[in-house]
Structures are given as structure tokens and as C-alpha cells.
N, C-alpha and C positions, 0 to 999 in steps of 0.2 A: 766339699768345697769349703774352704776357712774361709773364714769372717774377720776382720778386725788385724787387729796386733802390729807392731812395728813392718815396716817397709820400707826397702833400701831406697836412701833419695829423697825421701820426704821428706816435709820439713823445712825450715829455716835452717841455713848454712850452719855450720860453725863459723863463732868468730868476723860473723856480719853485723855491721853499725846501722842503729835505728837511725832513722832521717828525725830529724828534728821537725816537729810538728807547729805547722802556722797554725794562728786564731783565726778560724772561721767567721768570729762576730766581730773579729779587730775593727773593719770597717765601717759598722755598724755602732759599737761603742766609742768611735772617731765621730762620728755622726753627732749621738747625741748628748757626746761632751760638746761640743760646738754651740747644743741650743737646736738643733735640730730636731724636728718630731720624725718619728720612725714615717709616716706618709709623706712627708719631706725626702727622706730619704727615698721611699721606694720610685718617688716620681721621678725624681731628678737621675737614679740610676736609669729607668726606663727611658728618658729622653737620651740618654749618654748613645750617640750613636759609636762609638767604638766600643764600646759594652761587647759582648757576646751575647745573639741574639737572644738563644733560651734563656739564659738571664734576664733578661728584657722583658720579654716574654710572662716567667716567675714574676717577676716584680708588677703588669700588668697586670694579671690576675689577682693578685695578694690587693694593689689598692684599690681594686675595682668596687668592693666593696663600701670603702670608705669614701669615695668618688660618687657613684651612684648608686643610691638606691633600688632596689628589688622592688618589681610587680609585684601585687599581692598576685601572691600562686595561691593564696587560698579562696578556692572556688565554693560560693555554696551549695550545698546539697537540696536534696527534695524537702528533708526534715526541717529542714533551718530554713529552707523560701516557705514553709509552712507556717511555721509558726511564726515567722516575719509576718507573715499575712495575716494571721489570726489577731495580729496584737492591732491592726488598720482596720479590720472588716467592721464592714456597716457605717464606718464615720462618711459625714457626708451624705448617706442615704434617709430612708423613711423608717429602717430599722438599727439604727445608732444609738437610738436610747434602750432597746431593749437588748443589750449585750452587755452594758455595765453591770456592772454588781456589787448590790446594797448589802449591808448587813441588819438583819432584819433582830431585833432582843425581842423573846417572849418575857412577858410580866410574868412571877413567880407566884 
């Protein structure tokens, strides 16, 4: 069975014209020569009701961030409520003095 090598038809034509290539960021360095902050931007596209949605969409999520801040997702653990606990225990009680600790010098 071959592998590989030249095959009839493949390929770019001969003698086809490349398309001239738009800026992707055009819009965006239109922006913020204006004075515009890039969340400026992504807002104002996102409100654009004749935008295309998934655009909308992308822009949504991109300032979400900058918009609102995140829950702490960091949940603690058994270790870390441990020793949160250790550094409290006995204040308050009858045994809150006997948990501190002195540093005791022997005479030489």
C-alpha cells in the first residue's frame, strides 16, 4: 500500500490569487487609540445587539472576570481546620494558660 508522495489534484491551483488578509485586532487597536480600555471594549461589544451572538457570547465570558469576582473555591481541608483550631484551643477556657509557651534559660 504507498504512503505519501505527490497526488493528482492536490494542492493549491496553479496560478490562484491569495485573498488579501484583514486585521483581526483592527477593531480592537481602533478601540484603544480612542482611549478606550480593552473592558470597554469587550462590554460595549457584548451589549451590541446586532453583533453575532457567539461573539457576544466570547466577549461575556472574557469580561466576566473583570466584572466579577470569583468565590473562593478554595475550600479548607481537615489539616488546615486543624491547625486553624490549634492556634484558638483553650483561649477562653480554664486551660488557656497552660498552652502558651515560655522560653525557659538555664543558668550556666
Amino acid at each position: 500500500m504507498p504512503r505519501g508522495g505527490r497526488r493528482l489534484g492536490a494542492g493549491r491551483p496553479k496560478g490562484s490569487v491569495a485573498k488579501p488578509k484583514q486585521d483581526p485586532f483592527a477593531p480592537v487597536q481602533e478601540a484603544l487609540g480612542a482611549g478606550m480600555t480593552p473592558l470597554e471594549y469587550m462590554l460595549i461589544v457584548m451589549r451590541d445587539a446586532d453583533a453575532d451572538p457567539m461573539r457576544r457570547d466570547r466577549m461575556a465570558v472574557a469580561a466576566a472576570p473583570y466584572a466579577h469576582p470569583k468565590a473562593d473555591a478554595i475550600v479548607a481541608g481537615k489539616k488546615a481546620e486543624a491547625a486553624e483550631a490549634a492556634k484558638t484551643a483553650g483561649h477562653g477556657s480554664a486551660w488557656g494558660d497552660d498552652l502558651t509557651t515560655t522560653v525557659v534559660r538555664l543558668a550556666a
